[in-house]
C-alpha positions, 0 to 999 in steps of 0.5 A: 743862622743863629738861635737867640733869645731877646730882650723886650719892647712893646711899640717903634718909636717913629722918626722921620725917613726919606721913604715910608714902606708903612706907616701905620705903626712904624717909620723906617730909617733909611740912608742913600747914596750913590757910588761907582762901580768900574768896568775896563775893557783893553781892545784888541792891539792895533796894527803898527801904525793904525789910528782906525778901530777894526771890526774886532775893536769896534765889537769889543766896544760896542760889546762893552756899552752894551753890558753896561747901560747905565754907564755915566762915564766912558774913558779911552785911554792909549797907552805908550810904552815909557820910553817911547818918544813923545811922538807917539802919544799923538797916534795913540791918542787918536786911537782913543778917540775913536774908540770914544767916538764909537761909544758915543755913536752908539750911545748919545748920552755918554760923558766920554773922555779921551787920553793918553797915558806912559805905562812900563807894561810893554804888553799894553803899549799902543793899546787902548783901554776902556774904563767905564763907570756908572752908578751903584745906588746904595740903600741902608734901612732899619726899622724897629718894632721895639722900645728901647731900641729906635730905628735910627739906631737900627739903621745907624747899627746898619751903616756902621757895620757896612762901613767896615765891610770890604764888599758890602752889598748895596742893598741892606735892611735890618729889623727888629721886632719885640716878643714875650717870654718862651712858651715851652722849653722846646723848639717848634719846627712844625709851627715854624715851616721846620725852622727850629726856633721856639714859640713865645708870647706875643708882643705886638698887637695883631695890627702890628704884627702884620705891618711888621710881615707886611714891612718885609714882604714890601722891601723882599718883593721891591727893593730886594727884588731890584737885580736879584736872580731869584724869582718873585715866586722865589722872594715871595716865598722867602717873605712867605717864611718870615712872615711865619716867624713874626706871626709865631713869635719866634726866638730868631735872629738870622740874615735870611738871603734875599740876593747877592746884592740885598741882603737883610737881618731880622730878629726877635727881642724879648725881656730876656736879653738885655740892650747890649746883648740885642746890639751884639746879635744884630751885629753878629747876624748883620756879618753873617748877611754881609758876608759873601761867601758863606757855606750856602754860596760856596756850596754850588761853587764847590760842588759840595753839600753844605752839611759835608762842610759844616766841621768849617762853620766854627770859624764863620760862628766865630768871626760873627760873633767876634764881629759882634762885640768888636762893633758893639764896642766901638759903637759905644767908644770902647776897645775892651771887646778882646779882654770881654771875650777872654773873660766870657770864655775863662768863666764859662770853663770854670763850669764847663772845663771840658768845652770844646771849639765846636761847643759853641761862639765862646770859645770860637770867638776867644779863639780868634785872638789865639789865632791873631796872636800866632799870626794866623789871622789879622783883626782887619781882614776879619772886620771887613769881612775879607775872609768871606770874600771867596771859598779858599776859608773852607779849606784854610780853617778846616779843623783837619790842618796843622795850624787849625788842630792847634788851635782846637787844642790850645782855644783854653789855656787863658790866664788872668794877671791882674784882672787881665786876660790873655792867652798864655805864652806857651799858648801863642809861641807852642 
């Protein structure tokens, strides 16, 4: 979660969506489609010349339609060993087939297909395999509250960011919402259920703002809710917090989790932030809620508390907020985002010559491309989010390893030739 204040806007700019959650005020956007997922499963082996399933077999197929009900496709492929003779295609062929067979007995409305396929594995000669796949709907919706930002665009920031994602989720919905100018200089944990963001002015009208809480309450407790663990207790309260923050015009920009497969980013605009920056936090808070496996995921998983990892948060700050402005660049056809985050963090310690890493995204994006620079990480596994795709990054990018101290060390030594940045030799070859 990241802190920001925003730009300003007074009222969405409706266009026309495919499904309205309100209508009063705003028309969200949304894009659909559907792809597949896979499921494969290899029965047990069959007995030399066996052409019938067993018990075992049948179980295993049986246990494979139901897990996946909502299955289009069921394929029996027998394999033969490459260097078998072709006779042998027949037998485990029609082993297939009575592996399909089966699935169909047990569900009708199966598309089954079966055949026979050489492999060079011999573990998998004269054995059948079972693929299946079936449908993964996906939903991409964004909606503002704002002008100067529609929800076209919201939803088009959206699918871009999806587009780049290894894994993304299916279910992804972006929000932004207009406020005034800071009420104190202070945050307001208690008006915001100890969340630490600050109280502003308000923007939208009082009917406006409870269609913007009552916008996310719908899609939290429906479409959110769509395969989610959670409970609806557990999604109400969550909309419950939202809620809290628009009605109380908080500075804030985050990905609040609904599930694993439903995620969304909500933020605050105000006058104090200009279009482009607007861009770039949507996009940074959008990798945060796209990635899979953040401190909150890896927390049960790891079976440490997530505030005993926190010395590890630099680097999902610094791959968010690189994240940002690589997309906000292409959005708008460039690729200077690189010499941008260079040259943000070369004027920043001109002020602050004793920065640190942990100081905040400056220099942690900035030291990104130290470490692309010294072969560390790729620009690609960072866009698409690969790095989040499992707990190892906890340990890879702990400050504490040899290649990481260096880069804690080095994140500073930037150097201009020309009105171009870069890092310095001795810092990428040291």
């Amino acid at each position: 979660m990241t802190n920001y204040k925003f730009g300003t806007g007074r009222k969405i700019a409706a266009i026309v969506s495919a499904v309205l959650l309100a209508t009063t005020f705003a028309t969200p956007a949304q894009s659909a489609g559907v792809k597949y997922s896979v499921y494969q499963k290899t029965l047990a082996t069959f007995s030399e010349t066996a052409t019938t399933l067993t018990s075992q077999q049948r179980a295993q197929v049986k246990a494979a339609v139901d897990a996946n009900p909502t299955a289009e496709k069921f394929i029996c492929t027998g394999i033969r060993y490459y260097s078998q003779p072709m006779s042998i295609n027949i037998m485990v062929r029609k082993r297939a087939k009575a592996a399909c067979e089966y699935a169909k007995q047990l569900n009708p409305e199966l598309s089954t297909w079966f055949q026979n396929k050489p492999t060079q594995a011999k573990s998998y000669a004269g054995k059948v395999l079972l693929t299946l796949k079936k449908p993964v709907v996906t939903s991409y919706t964004g909606i503002s509250y704002a002008d100067g930002i529609t929800s076209a665009e919201v939803v088009g920031w959206v699918e871009a960011a999806i587009a780049e994602m290894k894994k993304p989720p299916s279910t992804y919905m972006g929000m932004i919402w207009p406020i005034g100018t800071a009420l104190d200089d202070e945050p307001d944990p208690d008006v915001f259920g100890g969340d630490p963001f600050s109280e502003y002015s308000d923007v939208l009208s009082a009917s406006e703002i409870t269609e913007a809480s009552n916008y996310f309450r719908t899609w939290q407790t429906s479409a959110a809710a769509k395969g989610c663990d959670q409970s609806a207790a557990e999604l109400s309260e969550g909309a419950d917090r939202v809620e809290r923050w628009i009605r109380g015009a908080a500075n804030v920009a985050t990905a609040p989790d609904s599930c694993f497969d439903a995620r969304a980013t909500t933020m605050a605009w105000t006058a104090e932030q200009s279009k482009y920056d607007a861009k770039t936090t949507f996009f940074h808070e959008s990798y945060h809620g796209m990635s899979n496996y953040l401190l909150r995921q890896c927390s049960p998983i790891l079976r440490i508390e997530e505030d005993q990892m926190n010395h590890v948060r630099w680097f999902s700050e610094g791959t968010a907020d690189y994240f940002g402005h690589y997309m906000a660049a292409k959005d708008e056809g460039r690729t200077d985002h690189k010499q941008r985050l260079l040259a943000r963090l070369a004027t920043s310690l001109a002020t602050e010559p004793n920065m640190t890493l942990d100081s905040n995204t400056y220099p942690q994006a900035a030291a990104m491309i130290l470490m692309m620079e010294r072969g560390l990480i790729t620009e690609e596994k960072l866009v698409d989010g690969s790095y989040f795709n499992d707990c190892n990054w906890i340990s890879t990018f702990d400050p504490a390893s040899k290649d990481m101290k260096y880069i804690f060390d080095n994140f500073s030594k930037i150097e201009s030739l020309g009105g171009v940045y870069s890092y310095t030799e001795q810092a990428i070859n040291g």
